[in-house]
Structures are given as structure tokens and as C-alpha cells.
matplotlib code that plots the C-alpha trace (Angstrom):
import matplotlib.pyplot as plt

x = [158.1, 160.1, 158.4, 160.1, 158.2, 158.7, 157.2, 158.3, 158.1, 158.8, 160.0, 163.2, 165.8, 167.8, 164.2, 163.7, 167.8, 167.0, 164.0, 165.5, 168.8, 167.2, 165.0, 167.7, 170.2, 167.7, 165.8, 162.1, 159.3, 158.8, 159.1, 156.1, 156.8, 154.3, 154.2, 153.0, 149.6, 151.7, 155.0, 154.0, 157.8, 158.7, 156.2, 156.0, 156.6, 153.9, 153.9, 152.2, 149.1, 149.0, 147.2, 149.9, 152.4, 150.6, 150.2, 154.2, 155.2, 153.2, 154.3, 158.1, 157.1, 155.3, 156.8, 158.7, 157.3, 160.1, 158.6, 154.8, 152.8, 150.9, 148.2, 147.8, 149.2, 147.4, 144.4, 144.2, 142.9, 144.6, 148.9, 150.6, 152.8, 155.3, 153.7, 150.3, 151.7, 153.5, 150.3, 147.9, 150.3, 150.2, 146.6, 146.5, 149.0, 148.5, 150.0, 152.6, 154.1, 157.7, 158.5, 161.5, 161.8, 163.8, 165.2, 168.0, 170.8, 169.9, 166.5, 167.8, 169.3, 166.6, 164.5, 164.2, 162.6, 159.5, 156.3, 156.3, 160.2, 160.2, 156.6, 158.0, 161.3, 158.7, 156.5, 159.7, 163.3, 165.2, 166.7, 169.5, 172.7, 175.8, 177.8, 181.4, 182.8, 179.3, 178.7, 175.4, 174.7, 173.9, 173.8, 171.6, 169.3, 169.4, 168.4, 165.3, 164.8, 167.0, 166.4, 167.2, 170.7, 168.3, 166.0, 168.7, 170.4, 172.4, 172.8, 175.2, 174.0, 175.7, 175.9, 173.5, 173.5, 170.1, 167.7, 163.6, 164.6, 167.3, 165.1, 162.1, 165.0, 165.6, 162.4, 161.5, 164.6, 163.8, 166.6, 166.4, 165.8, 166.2, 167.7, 167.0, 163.5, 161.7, 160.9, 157.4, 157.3, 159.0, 156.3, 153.8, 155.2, 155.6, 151.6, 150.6, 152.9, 154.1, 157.0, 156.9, 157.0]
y = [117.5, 114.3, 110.9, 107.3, 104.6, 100.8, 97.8, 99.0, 95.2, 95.8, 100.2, 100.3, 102.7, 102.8, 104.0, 106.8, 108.1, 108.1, 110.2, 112.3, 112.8, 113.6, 116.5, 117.6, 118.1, 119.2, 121.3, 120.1, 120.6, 116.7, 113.3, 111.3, 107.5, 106.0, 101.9, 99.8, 97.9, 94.6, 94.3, 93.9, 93.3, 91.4, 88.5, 85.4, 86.7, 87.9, 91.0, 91.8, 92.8, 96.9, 97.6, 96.4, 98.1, 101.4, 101.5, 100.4, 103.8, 105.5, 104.6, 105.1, 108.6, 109.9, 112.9, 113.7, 117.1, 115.9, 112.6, 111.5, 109.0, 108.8, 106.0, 106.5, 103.6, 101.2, 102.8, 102.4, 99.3, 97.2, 97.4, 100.5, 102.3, 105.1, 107.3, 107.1, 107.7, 110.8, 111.8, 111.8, 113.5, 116.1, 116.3, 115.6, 118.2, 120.9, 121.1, 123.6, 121.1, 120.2, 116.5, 114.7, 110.8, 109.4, 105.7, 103.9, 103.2, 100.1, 101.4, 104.5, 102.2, 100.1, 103.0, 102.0, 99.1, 101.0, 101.6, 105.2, 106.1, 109.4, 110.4, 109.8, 112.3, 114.6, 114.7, 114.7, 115.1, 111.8, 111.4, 109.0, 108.2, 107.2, 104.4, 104.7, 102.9, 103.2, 105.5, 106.5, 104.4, 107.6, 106.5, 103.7, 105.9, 108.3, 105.8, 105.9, 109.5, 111.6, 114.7, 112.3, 114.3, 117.3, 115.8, 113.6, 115.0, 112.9, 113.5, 111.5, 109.0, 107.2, 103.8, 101.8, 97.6, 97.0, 96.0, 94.3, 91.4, 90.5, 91.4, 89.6, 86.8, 87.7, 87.6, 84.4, 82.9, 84.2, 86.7, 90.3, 93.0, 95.8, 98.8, 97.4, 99.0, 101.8, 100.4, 101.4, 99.2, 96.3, 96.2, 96.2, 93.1, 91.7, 92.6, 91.6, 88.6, 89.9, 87.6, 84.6, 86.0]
z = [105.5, 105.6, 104.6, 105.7, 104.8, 105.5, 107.3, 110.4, 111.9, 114.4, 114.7, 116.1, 117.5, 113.9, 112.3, 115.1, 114.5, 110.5, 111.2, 113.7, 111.8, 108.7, 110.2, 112.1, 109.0, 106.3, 108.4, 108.4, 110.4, 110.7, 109.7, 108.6, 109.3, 107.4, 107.6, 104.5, 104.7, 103.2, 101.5, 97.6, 96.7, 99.3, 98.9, 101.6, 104.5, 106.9, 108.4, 112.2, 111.8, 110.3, 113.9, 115.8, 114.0, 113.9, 117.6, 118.1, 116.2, 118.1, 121.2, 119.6, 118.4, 121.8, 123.0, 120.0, 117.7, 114.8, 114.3, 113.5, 112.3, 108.9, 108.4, 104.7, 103.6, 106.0, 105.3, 101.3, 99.7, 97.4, 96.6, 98.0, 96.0, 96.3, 93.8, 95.6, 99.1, 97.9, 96.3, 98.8, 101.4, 99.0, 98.6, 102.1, 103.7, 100.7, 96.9, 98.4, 100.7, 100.0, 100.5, 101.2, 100.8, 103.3, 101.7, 102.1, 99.6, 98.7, 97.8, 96.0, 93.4, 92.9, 92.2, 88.3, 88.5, 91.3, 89.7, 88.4, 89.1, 87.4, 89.2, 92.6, 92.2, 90.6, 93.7, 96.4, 96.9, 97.5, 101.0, 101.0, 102.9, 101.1, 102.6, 102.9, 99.7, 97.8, 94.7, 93.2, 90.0, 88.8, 85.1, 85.7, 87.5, 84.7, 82.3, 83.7, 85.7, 83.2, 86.0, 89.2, 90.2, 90.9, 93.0, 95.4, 98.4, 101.0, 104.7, 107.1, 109.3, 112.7, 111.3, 113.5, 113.2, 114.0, 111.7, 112.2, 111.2, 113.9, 116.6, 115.4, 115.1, 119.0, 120.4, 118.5, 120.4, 123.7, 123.3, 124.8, 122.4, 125.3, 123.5, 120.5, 120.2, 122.2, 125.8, 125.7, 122.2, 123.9, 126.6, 123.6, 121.9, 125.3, 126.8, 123.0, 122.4, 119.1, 117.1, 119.3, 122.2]

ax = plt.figure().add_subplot(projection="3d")
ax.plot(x, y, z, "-o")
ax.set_aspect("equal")
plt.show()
């Protein structure tokens, strides 16, 4: 079972190909897209409301058995963390479950400095995709995860230059965003006047 995880502010087509190409290439039953109640390390900006959001992967995941949608992060109160989300899926979807955790790059490296580093490669594999150019820090991720070579496997991905924040910078300028997200998920923001619609 594959978990991605992020804001999701708005779900767009690059989230969906992650998803998609990491079942495809490491052979899971699904993906799990599970969007954050608030964004604890990104303080001072404002995310849609968790509702919204919700209901815009839903719409993006409709009719697609690789991909679903997990509310266990919206649902708990207080800070959401990595360690807690991979924890209740397992308590959740059974101790036997075997869970992958899709993250970017970027995110890989920063790993250390997460709450609980060495928990979260306990309780899944790590899902990343190298850039071309980019190396693992793989010491400095030792440092702190001495076992973390075990627990890491890459896939390929099509590079894809989309990213939330460009199409909420889009739709605030009355710019189109048409294959830039799901068309059932554009109507949404449109119907719902999401990001300044």
C-alpha cells in the first residue's frame, strides 16, 4: 500500500502521475493520498478549508482502483505528524500491511530534522525519485537513521512542471488552469470559488 501525503491545495495532474507511477512500478495494490489538516512546518499560509480539499481528491481519484483517499490526517486533532499517520494506517489497514512513503526528494533529505525520523522508516519504506544530477545525502541521513539505505527505494518519474502553488497563482490572476488539475476539480473550484476565483 502506497501513502503520499501533502496539502494537496489544490490536487493536481503531477499528484495523480506520482501516485499512479509509483503503484505501477512497485507493484501495489494502491495509493493512499492522504491530505494534511494544516501545514505545521510551513507556517503562514492558509490552506482551503480540509473539506474542500477532501472532496477535490475525490473527484481526482473517481474511477481510478490504484488511487484512494485517506481522511486520517484531517480527522485527528491537534499537529499531524508522519509518525502518527503511518501508525494509524497500520492500526487501521492491519499490522501486516506493508507501506511505502511516497515523498519527494527534497523531502527525503530533510527527513532528519522530522519528528521521529528513525520511527517513520521503521513503520514504511521510503518512496523517492532521484533527479537527474541529485545524489542521496546518504551520510547525513545516516547520522540520524543509521539503517535508512534499507528502507529507501527510488522509481522514475516523467518530470512534470506543475506544482499547487502556480495554479493557485493562476486562478488568483484569472488565468486558466485547464489541464493543470483534474476537470471535474476545476469545476469544483470554479462552482465553490476556491483561490480567488
Amino acid at each position: 500500500m502506497g501513502v503520499l501525503g501533502g496539502s494537496f491545495d489544490p490536487v493536481h495532474i503531477g499528484h495523480l502521475i506520482a501516485a499512479e507511477e509509483a503503484a505501477r512500478q512497485l507493484g501495489l495494490q494502491r495509493v493512499l493520498l492522504t491530505p494534511a489538516k494544516d501545514q505545521w512546518r510551513k507556517p503562514g499560509r492558509q490552506l482551503v478549508a480540509a473539506e474542500h480539499r477532501l472532496f477535490m481528491l475525490r473527484l481526482a481519484a473517481s474511477g481510478n482502483p490504484a488511487i484512494g483517499v485517506s481522511e486520517i490526517d484531517i480527522r485527528r486533532e491537534g499537529p499531524s505528524y508522519t509518525t502518527d499517520t503511518l501508525a494509524d494506517l497500520h492500526a487501521d489497514l492491519g499490522e501486516g500491511v506493508d507501506l511505502h512513503f511516497i515523498l519527494g526528494f527534497d523531502a527525503l533529505a530533510d527527513l532528519p530534522h522530522w519528528v521521529e525520523p528513525q520511527r517513520i522508516a521503521q513503520l514504511a519504506t521510503l518512496v523517492t525519485v532521484v533527479r537527474p544530477g541529485y545524489q542521496i545525502p546518504w551520510d547525513t541521513l545516516e547520522a540520524t537513521v543509521p539503517t535508512i539505505r534499507d528502507r529507501v527505494v527510488t522509481i522514475s518519474m516523467p518530470e512534470v512542471g506543475i506544482s499547487s502553488t502556480e495554479i493557485r497563482r493562476r486562478l488568483a490572476a484569472q488565468e486558466s488552469a485547464r489541464y493543470w488539475v483534474p476537470d471535474a476539480v476545476l469545476a469544483y473550484i470554479n462552482e465553490h470559488r476556491l483561490y480567488g476565483v
